[in-house]
FIMITOR-689531 format. One record per residue (C-alpha): x, y negated, z negated; chain. Coordinates in steps of 0.25 Angstrom, whole numbers, plus 2048, in hexadecimal, padded with zeros to 3 digits. Example, Ala and Ser with C-alpha at 12.3 -4.5 7.8 and 13.67 -1.06 7.14 Angstrom:
BEGIN
(rec (831; 812; 7E1); 'A')
(rec (837; 804; 7E3); 'A')
***
This chain:
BEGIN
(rec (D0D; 196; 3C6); 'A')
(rec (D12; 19E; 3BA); 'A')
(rec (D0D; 1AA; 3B5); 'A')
(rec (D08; 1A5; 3AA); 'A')
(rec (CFE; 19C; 3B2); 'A')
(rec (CFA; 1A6; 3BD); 'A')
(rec (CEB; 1A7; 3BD); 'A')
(rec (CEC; 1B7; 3BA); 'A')
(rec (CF3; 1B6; 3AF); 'A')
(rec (CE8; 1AA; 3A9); 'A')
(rec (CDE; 1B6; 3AD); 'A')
(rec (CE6; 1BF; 3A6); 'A')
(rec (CE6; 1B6; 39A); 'A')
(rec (CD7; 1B4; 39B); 'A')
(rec (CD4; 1C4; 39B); 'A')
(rec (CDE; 1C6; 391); 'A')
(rec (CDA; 1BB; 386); 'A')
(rec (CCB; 1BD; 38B); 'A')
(rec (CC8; 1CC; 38C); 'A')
(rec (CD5; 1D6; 38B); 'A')
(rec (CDA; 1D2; 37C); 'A')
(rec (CCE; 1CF; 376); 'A')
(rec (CCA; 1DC; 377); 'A')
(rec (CD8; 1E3; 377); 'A')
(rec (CD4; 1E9; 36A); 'A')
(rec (CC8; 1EF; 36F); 'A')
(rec (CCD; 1F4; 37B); 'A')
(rec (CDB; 1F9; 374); 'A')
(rec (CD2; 204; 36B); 'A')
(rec (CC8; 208; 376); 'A')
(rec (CCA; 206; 385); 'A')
(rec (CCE; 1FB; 392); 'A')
(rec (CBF; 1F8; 399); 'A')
(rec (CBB; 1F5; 3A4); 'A')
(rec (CB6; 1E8; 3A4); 'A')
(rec (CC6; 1E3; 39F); 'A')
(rec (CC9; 1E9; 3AD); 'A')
(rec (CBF; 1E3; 3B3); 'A')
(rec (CC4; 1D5; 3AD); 'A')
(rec (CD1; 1D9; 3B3); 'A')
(rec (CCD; 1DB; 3C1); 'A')
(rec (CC5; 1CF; 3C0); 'A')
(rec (CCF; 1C6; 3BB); 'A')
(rec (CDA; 1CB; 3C8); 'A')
(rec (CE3; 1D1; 3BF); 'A')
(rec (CE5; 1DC; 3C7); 'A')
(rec (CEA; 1D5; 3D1); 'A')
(rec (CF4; 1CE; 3CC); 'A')
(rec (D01; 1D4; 3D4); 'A')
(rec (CF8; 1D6; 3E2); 'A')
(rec (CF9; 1D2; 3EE); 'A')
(rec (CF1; 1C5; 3F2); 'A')
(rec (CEE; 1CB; 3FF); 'A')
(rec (CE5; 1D7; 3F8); 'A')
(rec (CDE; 1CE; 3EE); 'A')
(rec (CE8; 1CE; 3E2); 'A')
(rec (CF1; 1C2; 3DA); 'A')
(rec (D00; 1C4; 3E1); 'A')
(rec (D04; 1C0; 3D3); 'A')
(rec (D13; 1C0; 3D0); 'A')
(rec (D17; 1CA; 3C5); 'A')
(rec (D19; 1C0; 3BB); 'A')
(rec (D0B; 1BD; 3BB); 'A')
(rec (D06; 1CC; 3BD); 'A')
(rec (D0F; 1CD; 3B0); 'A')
(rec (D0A; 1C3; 3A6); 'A')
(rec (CFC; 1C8; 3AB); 'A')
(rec (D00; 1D6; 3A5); 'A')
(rec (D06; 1D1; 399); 'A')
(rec (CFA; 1CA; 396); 'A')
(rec (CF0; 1D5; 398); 'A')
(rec (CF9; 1DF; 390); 'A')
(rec (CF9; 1D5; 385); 'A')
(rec (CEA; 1D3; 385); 'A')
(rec (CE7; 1E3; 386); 'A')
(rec (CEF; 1EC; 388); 'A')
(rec (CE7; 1F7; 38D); 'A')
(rec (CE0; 1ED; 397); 'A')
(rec (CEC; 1EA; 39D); 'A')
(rec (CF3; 1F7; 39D); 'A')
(rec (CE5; 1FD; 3A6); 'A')
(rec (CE8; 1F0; 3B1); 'A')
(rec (CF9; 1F0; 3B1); 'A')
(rec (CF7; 1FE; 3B8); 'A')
(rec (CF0; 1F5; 3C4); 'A')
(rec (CFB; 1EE; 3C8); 'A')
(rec (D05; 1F9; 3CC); 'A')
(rec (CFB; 1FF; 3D5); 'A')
(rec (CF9; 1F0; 3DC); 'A')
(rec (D07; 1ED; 3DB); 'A')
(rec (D09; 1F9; 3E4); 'A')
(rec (CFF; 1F8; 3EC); 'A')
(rec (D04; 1EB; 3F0); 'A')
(rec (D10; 1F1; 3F5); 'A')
(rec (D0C; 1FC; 3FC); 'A')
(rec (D0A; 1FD; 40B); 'A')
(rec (D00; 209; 40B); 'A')
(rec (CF2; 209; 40D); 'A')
(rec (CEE; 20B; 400); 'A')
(rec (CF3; 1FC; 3FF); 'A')
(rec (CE5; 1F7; 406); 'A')
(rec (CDE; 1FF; 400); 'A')
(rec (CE0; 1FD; 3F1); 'A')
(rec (CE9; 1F0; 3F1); 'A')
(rec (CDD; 1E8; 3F3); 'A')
(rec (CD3; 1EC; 3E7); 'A')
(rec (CDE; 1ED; 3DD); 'A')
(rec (CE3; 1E0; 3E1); 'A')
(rec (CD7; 1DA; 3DD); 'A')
(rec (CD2; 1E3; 3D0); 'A')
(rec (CC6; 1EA; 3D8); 'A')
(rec (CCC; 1F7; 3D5); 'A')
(rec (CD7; 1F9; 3C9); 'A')
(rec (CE4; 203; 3C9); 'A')
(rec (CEB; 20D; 3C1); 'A')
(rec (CF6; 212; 3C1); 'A')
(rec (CFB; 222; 3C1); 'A')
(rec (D09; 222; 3C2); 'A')
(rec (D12; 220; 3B7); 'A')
(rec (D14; 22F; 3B6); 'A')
(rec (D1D; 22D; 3C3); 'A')
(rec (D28; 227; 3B9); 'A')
(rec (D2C; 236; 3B4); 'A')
(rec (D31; 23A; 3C0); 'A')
(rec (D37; 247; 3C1); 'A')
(rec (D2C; 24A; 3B9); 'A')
(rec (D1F; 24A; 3C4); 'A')
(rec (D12; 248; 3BB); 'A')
(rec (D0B; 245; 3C8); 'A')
(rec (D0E; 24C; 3D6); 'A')
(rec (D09; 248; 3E4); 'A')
(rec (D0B; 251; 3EF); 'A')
(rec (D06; 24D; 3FD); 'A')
(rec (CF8; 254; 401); 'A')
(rec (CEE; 251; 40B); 'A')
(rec (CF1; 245; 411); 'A')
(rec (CF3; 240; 403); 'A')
(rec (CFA; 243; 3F6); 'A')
(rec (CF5; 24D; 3EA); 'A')
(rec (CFA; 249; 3DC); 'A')
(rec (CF9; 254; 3CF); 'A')
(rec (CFF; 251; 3C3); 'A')
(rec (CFC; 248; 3B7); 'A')
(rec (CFD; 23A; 3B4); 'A')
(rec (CFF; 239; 3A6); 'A')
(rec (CFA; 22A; 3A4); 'A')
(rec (CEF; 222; 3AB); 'A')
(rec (CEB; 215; 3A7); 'A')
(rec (CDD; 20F; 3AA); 'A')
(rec (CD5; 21B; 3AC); 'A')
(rec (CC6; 216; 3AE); 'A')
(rec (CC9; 208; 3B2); 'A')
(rec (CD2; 209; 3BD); 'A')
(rec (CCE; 20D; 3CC); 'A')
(rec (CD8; 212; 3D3); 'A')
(rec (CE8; 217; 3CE); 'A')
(rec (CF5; 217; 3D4); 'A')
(rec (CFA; 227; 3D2); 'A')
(rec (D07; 22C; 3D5); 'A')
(rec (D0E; 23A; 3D8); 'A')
(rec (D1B; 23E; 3DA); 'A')
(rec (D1D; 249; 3E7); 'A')
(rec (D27; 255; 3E7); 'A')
(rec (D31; 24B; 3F0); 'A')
(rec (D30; 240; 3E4); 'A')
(rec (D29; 237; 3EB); 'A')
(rec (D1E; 22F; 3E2); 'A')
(rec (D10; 22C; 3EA); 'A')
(rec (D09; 222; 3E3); 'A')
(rec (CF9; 222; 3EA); 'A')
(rec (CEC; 21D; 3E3); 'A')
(rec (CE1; 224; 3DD); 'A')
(rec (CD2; 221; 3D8); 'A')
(rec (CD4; 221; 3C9); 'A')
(rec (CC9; 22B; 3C6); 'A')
(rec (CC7; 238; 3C4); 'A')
(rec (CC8; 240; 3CF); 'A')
(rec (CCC; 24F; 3D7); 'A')
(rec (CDA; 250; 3D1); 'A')
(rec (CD8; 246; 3C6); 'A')
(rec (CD5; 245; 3B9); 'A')
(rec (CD7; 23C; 3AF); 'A')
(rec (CD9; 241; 3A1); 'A')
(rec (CD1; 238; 394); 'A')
(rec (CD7; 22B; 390); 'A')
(rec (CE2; 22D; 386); 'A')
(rec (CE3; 228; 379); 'A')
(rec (CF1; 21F; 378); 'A')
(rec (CF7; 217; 36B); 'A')
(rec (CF5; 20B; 375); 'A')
(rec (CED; 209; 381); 'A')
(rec (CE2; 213; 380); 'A')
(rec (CD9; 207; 387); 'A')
(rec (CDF; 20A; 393); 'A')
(rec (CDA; 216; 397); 'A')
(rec (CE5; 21F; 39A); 'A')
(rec (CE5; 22D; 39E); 'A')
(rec (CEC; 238; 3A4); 'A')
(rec (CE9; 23C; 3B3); 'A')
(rec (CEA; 24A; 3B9); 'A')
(rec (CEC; 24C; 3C8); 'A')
(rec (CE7; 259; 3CD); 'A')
(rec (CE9; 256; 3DC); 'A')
(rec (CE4; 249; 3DC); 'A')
(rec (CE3; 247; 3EA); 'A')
(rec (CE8; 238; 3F2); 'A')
(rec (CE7; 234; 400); 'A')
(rec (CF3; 22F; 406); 'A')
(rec (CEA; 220; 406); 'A')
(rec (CEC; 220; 3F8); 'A')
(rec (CFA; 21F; 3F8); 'A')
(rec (D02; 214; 3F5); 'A')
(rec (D10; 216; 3F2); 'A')
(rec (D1A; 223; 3F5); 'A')
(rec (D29; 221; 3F1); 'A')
(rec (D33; 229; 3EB); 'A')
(rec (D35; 22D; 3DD); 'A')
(rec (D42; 226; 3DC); 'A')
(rec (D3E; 217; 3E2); 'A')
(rec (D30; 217; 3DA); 'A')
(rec (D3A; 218; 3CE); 'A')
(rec (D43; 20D; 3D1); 'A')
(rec (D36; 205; 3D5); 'A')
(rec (D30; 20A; 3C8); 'A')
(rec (D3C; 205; 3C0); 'A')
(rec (D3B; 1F5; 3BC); 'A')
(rec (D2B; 1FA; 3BA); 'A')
(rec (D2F; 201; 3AE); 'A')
(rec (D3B; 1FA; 3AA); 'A')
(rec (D34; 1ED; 3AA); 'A')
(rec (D2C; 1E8; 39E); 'A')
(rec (D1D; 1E8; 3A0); 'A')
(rec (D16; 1DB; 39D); 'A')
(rec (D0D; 1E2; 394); 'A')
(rec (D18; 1E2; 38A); 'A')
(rec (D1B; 1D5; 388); 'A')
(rec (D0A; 1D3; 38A); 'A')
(rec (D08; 1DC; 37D); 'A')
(rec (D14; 1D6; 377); 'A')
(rec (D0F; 1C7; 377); 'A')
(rec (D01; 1CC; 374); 'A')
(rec (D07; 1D1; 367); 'A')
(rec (D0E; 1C5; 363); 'A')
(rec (D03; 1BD; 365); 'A')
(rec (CF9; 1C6; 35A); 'A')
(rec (D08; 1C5; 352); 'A')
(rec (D07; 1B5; 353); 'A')
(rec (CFA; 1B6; 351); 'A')
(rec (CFC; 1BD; 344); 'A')
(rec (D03; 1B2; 33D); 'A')
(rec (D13; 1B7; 344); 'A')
(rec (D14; 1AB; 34D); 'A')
(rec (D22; 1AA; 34B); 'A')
(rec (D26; 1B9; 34D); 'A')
(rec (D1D; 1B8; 359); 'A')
(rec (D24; 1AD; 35F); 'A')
(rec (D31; 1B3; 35D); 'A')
(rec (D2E; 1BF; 365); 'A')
(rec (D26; 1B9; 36F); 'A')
(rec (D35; 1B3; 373); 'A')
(rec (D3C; 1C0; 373); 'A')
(rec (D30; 1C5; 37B); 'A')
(rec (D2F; 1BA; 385); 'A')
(rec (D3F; 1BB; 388); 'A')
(rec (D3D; 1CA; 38C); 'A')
(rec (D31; 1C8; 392); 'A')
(rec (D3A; 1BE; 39D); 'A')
(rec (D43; 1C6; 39D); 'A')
(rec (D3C; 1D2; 3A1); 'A')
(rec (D33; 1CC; 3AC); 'A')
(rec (D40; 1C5; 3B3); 'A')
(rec (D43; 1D3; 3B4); 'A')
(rec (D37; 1D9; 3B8); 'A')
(rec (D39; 1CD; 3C4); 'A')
(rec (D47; 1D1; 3C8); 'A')
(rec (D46; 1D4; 3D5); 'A')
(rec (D4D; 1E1; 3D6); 'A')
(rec (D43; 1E9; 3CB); 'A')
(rec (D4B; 1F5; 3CA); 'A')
(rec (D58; 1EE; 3C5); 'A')
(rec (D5C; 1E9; 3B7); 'A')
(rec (D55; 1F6; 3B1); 'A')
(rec (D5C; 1F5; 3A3); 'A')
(rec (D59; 1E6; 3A3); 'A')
(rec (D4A; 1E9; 3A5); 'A')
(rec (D4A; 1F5; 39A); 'A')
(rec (D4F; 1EC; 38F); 'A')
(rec (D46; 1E0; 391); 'A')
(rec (D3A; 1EB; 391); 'A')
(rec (D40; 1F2; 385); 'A')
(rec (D41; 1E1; 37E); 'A')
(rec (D32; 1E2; 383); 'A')
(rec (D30; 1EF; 37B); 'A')
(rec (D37; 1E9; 370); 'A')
(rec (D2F; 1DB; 36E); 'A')
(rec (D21; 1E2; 371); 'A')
(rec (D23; 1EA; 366); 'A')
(rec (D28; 1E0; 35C); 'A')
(rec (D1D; 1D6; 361); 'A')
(rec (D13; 1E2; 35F); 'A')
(rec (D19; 1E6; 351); 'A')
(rec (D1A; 1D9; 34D); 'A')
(rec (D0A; 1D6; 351); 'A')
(rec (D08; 1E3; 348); 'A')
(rec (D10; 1E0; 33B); 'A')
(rec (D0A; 1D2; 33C); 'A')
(rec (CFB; 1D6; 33B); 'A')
(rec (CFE; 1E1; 330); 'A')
(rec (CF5; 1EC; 32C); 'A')
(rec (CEB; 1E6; 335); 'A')
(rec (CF3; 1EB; 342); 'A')
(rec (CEE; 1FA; 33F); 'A')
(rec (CE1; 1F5; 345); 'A')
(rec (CDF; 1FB; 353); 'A')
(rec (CDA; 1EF; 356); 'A')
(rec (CE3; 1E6; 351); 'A')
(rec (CEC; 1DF; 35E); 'A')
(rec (CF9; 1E0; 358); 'A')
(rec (CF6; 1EF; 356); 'A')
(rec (CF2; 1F2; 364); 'A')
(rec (CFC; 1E9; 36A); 'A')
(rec (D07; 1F2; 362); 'A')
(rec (D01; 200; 36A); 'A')
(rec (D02; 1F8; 376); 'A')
(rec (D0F; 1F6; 376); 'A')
(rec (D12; 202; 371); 'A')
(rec (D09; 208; 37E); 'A')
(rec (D15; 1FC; 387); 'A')
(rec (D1F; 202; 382); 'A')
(rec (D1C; 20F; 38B); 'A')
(rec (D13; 20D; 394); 'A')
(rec (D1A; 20D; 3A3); 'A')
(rec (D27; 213; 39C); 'A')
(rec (D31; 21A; 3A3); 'A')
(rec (D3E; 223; 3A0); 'A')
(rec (D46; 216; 3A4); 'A')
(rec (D3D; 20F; 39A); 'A')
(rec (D3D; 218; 38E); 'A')
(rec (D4B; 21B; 38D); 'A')
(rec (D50; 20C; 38F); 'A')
(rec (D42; 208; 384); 'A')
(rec (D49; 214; 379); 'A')
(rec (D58; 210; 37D); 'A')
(rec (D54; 202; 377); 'A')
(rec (D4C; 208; 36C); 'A')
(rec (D57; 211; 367); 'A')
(rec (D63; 206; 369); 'A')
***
């Protein structure tokens, strides 16, 4: 079975072309509901990369991946709310704790949906976020400057960093709560819809059950690096989304000659992401996602010049699809990142 045919990226198709993009204008100016996460849970989404064993797909990467593209390419706020599932599962999946039994299960099978606190991590020596070992369990005070899914999701994977460097990665209800607050949502050129807000930790206090991962600072950075050097499928989703509102605006030709440029870096960079060493070939990886950079943005330009004056419309798709990817360009960035993204730009 290819990707292609896998029956949870037909599902992905149907929620996309039934429910996601026809009301990606509507969602894009106020914000993600409920019920399109409740279409998700019910279609098994959430479960794509799973276990079998606790009630999820098992699916291969390439499937997980064309599913993202197509959500991203449907709504991009939609999909940006679920993708912060996944990393949470995917470690879950890994772990050996007991937290695994506890939380492995309902994810798997979209009873309960996750986000994600941890990005902050990255700006290490910087510690936006400490943990320090208290009562048979961990404190964490600090802020997390971005979380995504406030409202919608149940529970969130938070990490801190100890005075030893050592990340400790533990689960929390994603609700208010002694030594949590959420700040209101934030107004964003793209991706208001999402519901993102900053958290502050005030001795937020977990039990050591909640924990999931401890590891030094050091080996979360390798493990860290082909994640952020990779391209993410919402790229190239956004990207094929904008040629198709360009071919549908009479550019057939010009739409077909990017689609070929897109489609060879779009191999190129999932081989990549499969190579079976992940933190190798760093360069290689952080030129096919500045290409990716590249073609989004011409594909998204070109949906804009093609439409005219009529792309000023918030509600137009060409419009909207240009502050997504414009929101891709950074979103998950690193120092790595930024600096190989700007070395490109400026050459």
């Amino acid at each position: 079975m290819t990707a292609a045919s896998h029956p949870l990226v037909s599902a992905a198709r149907s929620l996309a072309d039934g429910l996601l993009a026809p009301n990606a204008a509507r969602v894009d100016q106020e914000e993600v509901p409920v019920s399109h996460v409740e279409a998700i849970r019910r279609s098994g989404l959430l479960g794509v990369s799973a276990p079998r064993e606790y009630g999820g797909a098992g699916a291969p990467d390439p499937v997980a991946r064309e599913v993202q593209e197509i959500l991203a390419g449907a709504c991009c706020s939609t999909w940006f709310v679920q993708t912060q599932h996944h990393t949470p599962v995917r470690l879950l999946a890994k772990s050996e704790l007991p937290v695994r039994e506890r939380l492995l299960g309902p994810l798997a099978s979209g009873e309960l949906l996750a986000g994600i606190a941890y990005a902050h991590v990255r700006a290490f020596p910087r510690v936006p976020v400490r943990a320090t070992a208290e009562r048979d369990g961990w404190r964490f005070d600090g802020t997390v400057p971005w979380y995504t899914g406030w409202g919608l999701n149940d529970v969130m994977l938070l990490a801190g960093v100890t005075d030893s460097d050592e990340i400790v990665f533990a689960f929390a209800d994603a609700r208010e709560q002694p030594g949590l607050h959420a700040s209101v949502p934030m107004r964003l050129a793209a991706l208001t819809a999402a519901r993102t807000v900053s958290l502050e930790l005030d001795g937020l206090w977990l039990p050591e059950e909640s924990v999931v991962l401890r590891t030094p600072q050091e080996k979360f950075a390798l493990v860290d690096l082909p994640r952020s050097t990779n391209t993410s499928p919402a790229v190239f989703g956004v990207a094929y989304a904008a040629l198709r509102v360009l071919a549908d605006a009479g550019e057939a030709e010009t739409a077909r000659g990017l689609r070929g440029r897109l489609d060879e870096v779009r191999r190129q960079a999932y081989e990549l992401a499969d190579h079976p060493v992940p933190h190798e070939h760093v360069e290689e990886r952080l030129a096919l996602k500045t290409q990716s950079y590249d073609l989004m943005r011409a594909a998204t330009t070109a949906a804009v010049v093609a439409g005219g004056g009529r792309t000023m419309d918030v509600r137009h798709p060409a419009q909207r699809l240009f502050r997504e990817g414009m929101f891709l360009l950074v979103q998950g960035q690193t120092s790595v990142v930024r600096r190989g993204h700007l070395d490109a730009l400026g050459s």
